[in-house]
N, C-alpha and C positions, 0 to 999 in steps of 0.2 A: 280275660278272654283266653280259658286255657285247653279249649275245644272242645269237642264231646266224641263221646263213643257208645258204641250199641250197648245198652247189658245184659239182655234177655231179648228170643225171639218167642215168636207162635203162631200155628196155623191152623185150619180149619176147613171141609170139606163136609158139604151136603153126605147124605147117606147112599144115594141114591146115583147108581152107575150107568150110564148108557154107553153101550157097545161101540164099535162099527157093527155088527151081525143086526141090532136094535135098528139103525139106522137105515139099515137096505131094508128093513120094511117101511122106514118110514118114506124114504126120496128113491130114485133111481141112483142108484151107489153099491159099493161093494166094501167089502175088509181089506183086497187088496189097491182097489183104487184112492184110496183111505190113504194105506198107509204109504203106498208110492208116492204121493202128493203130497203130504203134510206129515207124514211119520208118527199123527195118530192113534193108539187104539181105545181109548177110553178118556171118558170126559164125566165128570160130577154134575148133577141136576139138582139146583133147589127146588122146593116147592111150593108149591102159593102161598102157604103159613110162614116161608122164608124168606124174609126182607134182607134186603143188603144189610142195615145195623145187626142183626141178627146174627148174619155170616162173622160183618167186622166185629160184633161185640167177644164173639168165642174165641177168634183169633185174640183181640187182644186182652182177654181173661186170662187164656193159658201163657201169653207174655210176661204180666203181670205176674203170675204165679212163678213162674220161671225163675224173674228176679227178685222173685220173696217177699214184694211190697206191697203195700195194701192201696186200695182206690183213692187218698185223699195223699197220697205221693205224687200224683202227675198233677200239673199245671196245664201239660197244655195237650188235645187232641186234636189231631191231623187225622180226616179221612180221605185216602184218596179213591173217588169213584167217578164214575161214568154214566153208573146206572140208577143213581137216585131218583126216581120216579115221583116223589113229591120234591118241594121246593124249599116245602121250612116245616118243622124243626125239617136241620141240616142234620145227615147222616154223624156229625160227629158228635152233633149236641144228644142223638137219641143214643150213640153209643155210651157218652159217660151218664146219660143215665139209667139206661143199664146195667153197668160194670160197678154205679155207684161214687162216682169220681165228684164230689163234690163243688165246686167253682175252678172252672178249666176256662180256658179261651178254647172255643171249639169252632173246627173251621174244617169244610170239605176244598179240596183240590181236585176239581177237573184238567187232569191233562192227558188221560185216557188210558193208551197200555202204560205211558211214561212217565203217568200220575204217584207210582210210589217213591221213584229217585228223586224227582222234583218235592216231596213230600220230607222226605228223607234227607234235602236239605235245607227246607227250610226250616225244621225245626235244629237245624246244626248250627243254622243263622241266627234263630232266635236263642240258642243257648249260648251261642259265643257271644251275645252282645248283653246277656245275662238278663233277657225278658221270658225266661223261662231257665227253671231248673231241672226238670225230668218233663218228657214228652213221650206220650204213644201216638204212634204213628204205623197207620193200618192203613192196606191196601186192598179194598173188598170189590170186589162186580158180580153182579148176578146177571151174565150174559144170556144167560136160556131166556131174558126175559127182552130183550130188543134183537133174539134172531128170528130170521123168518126162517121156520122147518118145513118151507115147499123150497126152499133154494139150495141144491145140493153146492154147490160152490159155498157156499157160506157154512151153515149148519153143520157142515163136519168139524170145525173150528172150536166149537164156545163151548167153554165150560163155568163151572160157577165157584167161588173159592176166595177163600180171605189168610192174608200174610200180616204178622204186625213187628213190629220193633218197638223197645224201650230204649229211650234215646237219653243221656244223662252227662251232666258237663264232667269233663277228667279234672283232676287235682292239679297242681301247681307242680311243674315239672313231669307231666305223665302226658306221655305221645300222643297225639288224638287218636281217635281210632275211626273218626269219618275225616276222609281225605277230600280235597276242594273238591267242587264239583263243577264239568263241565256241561253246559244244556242251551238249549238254541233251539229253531224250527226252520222250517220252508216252507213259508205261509201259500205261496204261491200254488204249493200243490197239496194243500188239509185238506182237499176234496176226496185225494187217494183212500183215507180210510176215513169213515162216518158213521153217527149213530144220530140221525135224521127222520121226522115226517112224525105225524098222528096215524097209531099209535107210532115212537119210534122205535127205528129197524136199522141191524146194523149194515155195513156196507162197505167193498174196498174194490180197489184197482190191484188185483193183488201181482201183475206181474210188475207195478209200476213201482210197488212197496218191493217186492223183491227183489229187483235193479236198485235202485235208491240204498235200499240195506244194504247189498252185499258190497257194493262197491264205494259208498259214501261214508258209510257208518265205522270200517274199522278203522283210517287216520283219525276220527273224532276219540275210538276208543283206547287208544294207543295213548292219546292227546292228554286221557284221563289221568293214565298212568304215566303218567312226566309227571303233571301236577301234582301226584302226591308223592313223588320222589322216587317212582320204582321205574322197572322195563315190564313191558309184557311175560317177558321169562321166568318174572321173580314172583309172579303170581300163584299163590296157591290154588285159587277157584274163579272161577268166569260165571257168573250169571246175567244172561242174556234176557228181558224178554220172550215170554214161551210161546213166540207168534206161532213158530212151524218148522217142523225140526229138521225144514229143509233150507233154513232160513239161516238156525241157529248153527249149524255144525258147519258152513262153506265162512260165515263171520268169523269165527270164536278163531276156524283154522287162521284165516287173515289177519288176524290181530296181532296172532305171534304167542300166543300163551302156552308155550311146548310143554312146560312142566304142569299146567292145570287141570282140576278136573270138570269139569262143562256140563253144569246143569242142562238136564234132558228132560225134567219134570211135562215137558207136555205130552209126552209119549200117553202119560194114564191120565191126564187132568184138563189136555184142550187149553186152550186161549182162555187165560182167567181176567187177562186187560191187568188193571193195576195191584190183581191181588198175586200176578203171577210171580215176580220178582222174590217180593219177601215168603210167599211161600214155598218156594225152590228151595231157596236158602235156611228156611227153618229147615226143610228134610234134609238136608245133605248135615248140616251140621247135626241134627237127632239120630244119623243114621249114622256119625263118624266120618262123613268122610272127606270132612272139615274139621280142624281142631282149634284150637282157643288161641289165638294172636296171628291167624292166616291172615294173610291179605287175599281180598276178595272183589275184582270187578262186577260191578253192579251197570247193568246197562239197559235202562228202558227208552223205546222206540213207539212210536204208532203214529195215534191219531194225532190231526191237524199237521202230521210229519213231524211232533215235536221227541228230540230225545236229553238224555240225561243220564250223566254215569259220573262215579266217584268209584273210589277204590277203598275199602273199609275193614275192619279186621275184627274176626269173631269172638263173641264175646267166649 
């Protein structure tokens, strides 16, 4: 049991860009009330031909590639989604056969924006107790497809977009590189955010999620970082959840992360639910401005009010 670390990321976005300027034709809204609200201005749209496995399978191809390994390397795939619209096959069984991944345990994880941390560690569980040796672990939603585009309160929010990791056990004597994880919920108030009804449609209390976050969430996320032996200071990168970047910037400050740099990804990408996480973190490290041994808070949030964060270091 000598822990795991990431070794390759990769991410994935539809072609297909919708504005705010797009959007004030479609609802009553504007570009500046957009971005006053949510710090929005563009969001990716799948398209009908574009299934979730689809999204997650690209994500986690270019993963794959990343770390040089060919599809009968992973053992085990983890999808984490929300928007699976059939029942079975499960999004992770159509991903590896897709990708070509030969006999995997494949298993979706519904826990919604907060479905890829919890994703994220349970494949760090199943590698430390050595029921797996390499795992992809992808976190896809194709929200364009459970929002209603007559509700301007909502629809400025979703975007569509897939994150993945290759998750793999360290050597004997080599520091893990996923740090514990802390993760809990407030069952009492999962009504706050929802993706409910025939067809379903997504749904939130959002000034209730925004109280709850801003004030609840940063001792949990501090809490992260004890556990894996650091301070918020010693952090190189914060990513948050790309609920709303009105959300994400008043947290990140209260956490205490002075020296980090704070995924913004939702500015161009919208609410991608649990692909938002690890696709933040592909870009920032693709673009530099992350390097290889950072330690990096990982912190997803949302539905059923469940969250999760670990503190992790780039491959």
């Amino acid at each position: 049991m000598h822990g795991s670390r990431i070794a390759a990321l990769g991410h994935y976005q539809p072609a297909k860009i919708l504005t705010n300027e797009d959007l004030a034709g479609m609802v009553d809204t504007s570009d500046e009330w957009i971005r006053s609200r949510v710090g929005i201005r563009t969001r990716h749209i799948a398209g009908p031909e574009e299934p979730v496995d689809e999204l997650a399978a690209h994500a986690g191809g270019k993963a794959l590639a990343a770390a040089g390994l060919t599809p009968d390397a992973i053992d085990l795939v983890l999808v984490a989604t929300s928007t699976a619209i059939d029942r079975s096959p499960n999004m992770a069984a159509r991903v590896a056969a897709r990708l070509g991944i030969p006999s995997p345990s494949a298993m979706d994880i519904n826990v919604v924006c907060a479905g890829f941390t919890h994703a994220l560690a349970t494949a760090d569980h199943t590698v430390r107790a050595g029921a797996a040796t390499r795992a992809l672990v992808i976190g896809a939603d194709k929200m364009s497809e459970v929002t209603d585009w007559t509700d301007r309160t909502s629809c400025v929010l979703t975007g569509d977009g897939a994150g993945a990791v290759v998750v793999e056990a360290c050597g004997p004597g080599e520091e893990p590189g996923i740090g514990p994880v802390l993760w809990g919920s407030v069952p009492e108030m999962g009504h706050a955010v929802r993706i409910e009804g025939t067809p379903p449609r997504f749904a939130q209390e959002g000034q209730s999620v925004y109280r709850w976050a801003t004030t609840q969430l940063p001792p949990l996320a501090r809490a992260a970082c004890e556990r894996a032996g650091l301070t918020p200071a010693d952090l190189a990168g914060v990513v948050l959840h790309q609920a709303n970047l009105r959300i994400i910037e008043p947290l990140a400050e209260r956490i205490g992360a002075v020296n980090a740099v704070v995924a913004r990804d939702v500015v161009d990408s919208g609410n991608t639910s649990a692909g938002s996480i690890p696709m933040a973190l592909s870009k920032l490290v693709e673009r530099g401005e992350l390097r290889s041994g950072d330690p990096v808070l990982l912190f997803g949030f949302g539905g059923n009010l469940s969250y999760a964060g670990q503190v992790v270091r780039c491959p």
